[in-house]
C-alpha positions as MATLAB code, in Angstrom:
seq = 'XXXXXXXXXXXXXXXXXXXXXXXXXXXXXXXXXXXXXXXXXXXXXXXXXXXXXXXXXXXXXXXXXXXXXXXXXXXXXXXXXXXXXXXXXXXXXXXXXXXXXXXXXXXXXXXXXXXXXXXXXXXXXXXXXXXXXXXXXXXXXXX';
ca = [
      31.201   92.302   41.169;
      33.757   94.293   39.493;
      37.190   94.268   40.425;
      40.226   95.594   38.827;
      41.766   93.487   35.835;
      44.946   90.998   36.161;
      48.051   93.204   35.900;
      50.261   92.782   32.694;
      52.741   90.209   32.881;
      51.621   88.366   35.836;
      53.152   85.122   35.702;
      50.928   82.213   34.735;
      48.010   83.811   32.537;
      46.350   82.868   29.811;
      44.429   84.690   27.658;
      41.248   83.388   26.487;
      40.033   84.412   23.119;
      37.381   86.369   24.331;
      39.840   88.716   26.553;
      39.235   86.750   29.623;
      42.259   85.975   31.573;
      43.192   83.301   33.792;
      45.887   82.670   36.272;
      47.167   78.900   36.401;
      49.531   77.658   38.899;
      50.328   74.822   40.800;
      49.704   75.250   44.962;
      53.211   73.365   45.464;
      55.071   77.069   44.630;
      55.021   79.883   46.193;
      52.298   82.395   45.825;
      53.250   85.044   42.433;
      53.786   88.255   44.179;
      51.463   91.018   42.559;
      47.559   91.067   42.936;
      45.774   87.949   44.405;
      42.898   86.453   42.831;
      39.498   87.638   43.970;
      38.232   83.589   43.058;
      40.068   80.498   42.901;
      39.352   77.426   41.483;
      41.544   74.050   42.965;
      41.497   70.922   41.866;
      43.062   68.790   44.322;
      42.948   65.266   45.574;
      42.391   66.352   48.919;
      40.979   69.729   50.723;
      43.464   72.697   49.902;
      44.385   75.023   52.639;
      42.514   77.711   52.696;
      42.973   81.279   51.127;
      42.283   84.587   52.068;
      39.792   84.788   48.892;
      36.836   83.152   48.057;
      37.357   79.798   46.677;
      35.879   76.464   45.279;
      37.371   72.890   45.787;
      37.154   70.038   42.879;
      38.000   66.661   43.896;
      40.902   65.496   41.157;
      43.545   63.536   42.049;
      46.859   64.015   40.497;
      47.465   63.001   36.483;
      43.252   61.792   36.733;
      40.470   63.190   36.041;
      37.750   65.065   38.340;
      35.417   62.539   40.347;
      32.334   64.414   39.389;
      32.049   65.098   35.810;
      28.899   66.897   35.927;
      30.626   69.046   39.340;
      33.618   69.705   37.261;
      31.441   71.053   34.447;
      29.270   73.633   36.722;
      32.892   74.451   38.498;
      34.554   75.073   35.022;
      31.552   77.273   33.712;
      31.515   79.296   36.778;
      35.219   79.874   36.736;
      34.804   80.843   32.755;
      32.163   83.210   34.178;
      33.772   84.710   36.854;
      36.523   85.298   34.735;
      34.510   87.827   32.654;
      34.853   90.154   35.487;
      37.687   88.928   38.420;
      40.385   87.838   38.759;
      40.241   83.934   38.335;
      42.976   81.404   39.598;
      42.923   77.844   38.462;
      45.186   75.607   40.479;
      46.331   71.772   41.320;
      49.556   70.496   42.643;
      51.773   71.444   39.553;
      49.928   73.452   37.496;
      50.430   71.415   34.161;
      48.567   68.091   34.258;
      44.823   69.337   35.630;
      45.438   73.093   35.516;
      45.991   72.412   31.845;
      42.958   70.490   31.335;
      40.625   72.988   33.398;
      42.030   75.651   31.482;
      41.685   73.555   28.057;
      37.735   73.244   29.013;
      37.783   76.963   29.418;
      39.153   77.502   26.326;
      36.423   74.776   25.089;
      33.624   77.462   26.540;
      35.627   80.037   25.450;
      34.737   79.338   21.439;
      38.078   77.311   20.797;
      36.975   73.779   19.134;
      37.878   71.199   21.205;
      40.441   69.478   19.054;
      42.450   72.011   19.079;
      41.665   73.204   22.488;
      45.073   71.573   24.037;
      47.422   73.175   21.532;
      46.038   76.367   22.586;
      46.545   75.611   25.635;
      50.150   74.559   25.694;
      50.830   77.795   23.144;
      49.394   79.961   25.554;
      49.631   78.578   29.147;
      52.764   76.542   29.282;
      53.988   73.436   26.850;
      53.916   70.896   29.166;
      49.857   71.325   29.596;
      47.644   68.244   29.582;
      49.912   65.499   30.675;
      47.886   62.298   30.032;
      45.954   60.168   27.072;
      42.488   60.670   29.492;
      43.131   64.490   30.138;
      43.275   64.656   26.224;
      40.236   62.541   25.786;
      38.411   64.354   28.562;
      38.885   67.579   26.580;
      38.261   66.125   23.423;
      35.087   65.399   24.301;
      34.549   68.104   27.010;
      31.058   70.282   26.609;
];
């Protein structure tokens, strides 16, 4: 499906190397006004409310890691996918701690090495990215 790109300077993307871009954002703000995302990816403890497009649920409690590993790896390749051609939302309750590290593992797919995956992150997404030692390691040794 092709839909029309992310509009310049909507708050909260990220630019992949690639081109791809990315919307982060935590659920517990209001909605950015502009376009909406055609896919959204939420990692949540619990069941988010739902959205008006189509969307995927990760269980990931706040400042942990996902429960699945191998779920969270098929949910983060078919968000970098997606991403090629829609407009892709990653989200959890803040939009630092796990929205950092999902969009750190994109970055991972995306060609950045993953040592250096974080800084990228936090230079292009917001400083505070990746809050804990386990989200570090998780990316360190995401693939």
């Amino acid at each position: 499906m092709r839909v029309e790109a992310w509009e310049d300077g909507t708050a909260g993307l990220m630019r992949l190397p690639s081109g791809r871009l990315v919307r982060g954002r935590g659920v517990r703000r209001p909605l950015p006004e502009g376009q909406e995302p055609t896919y959204g990816l939420y990692l949540l403890g619990r069941r988010p409310p739902g959205v008006a497009w189509e969307s995927r649920w990760l269980r990931w409690p706040d400042f942990w890691l996902p429960l699945s590993r191998s779920a969270a790896r098929e949910a983060l390749g078919e968000a970098w996918e997606r991403a090629g051609e829609e407009r892709v939302e990653i989200a959890c309750g803040g939009g630092h701690g796990r929205t950092g590290t999902a969009l750190a593992c994109l970055a991972v797919l995306d060609g950045v090495p993953n040592a250096e995956a974080v800084a990228y992150v936090r230079e292009h997404y917001r400083p505070r990215a990746v809050e804990t030692p386990w989200q570090h390691r998780y990316v360190a040794r995401f693939r």
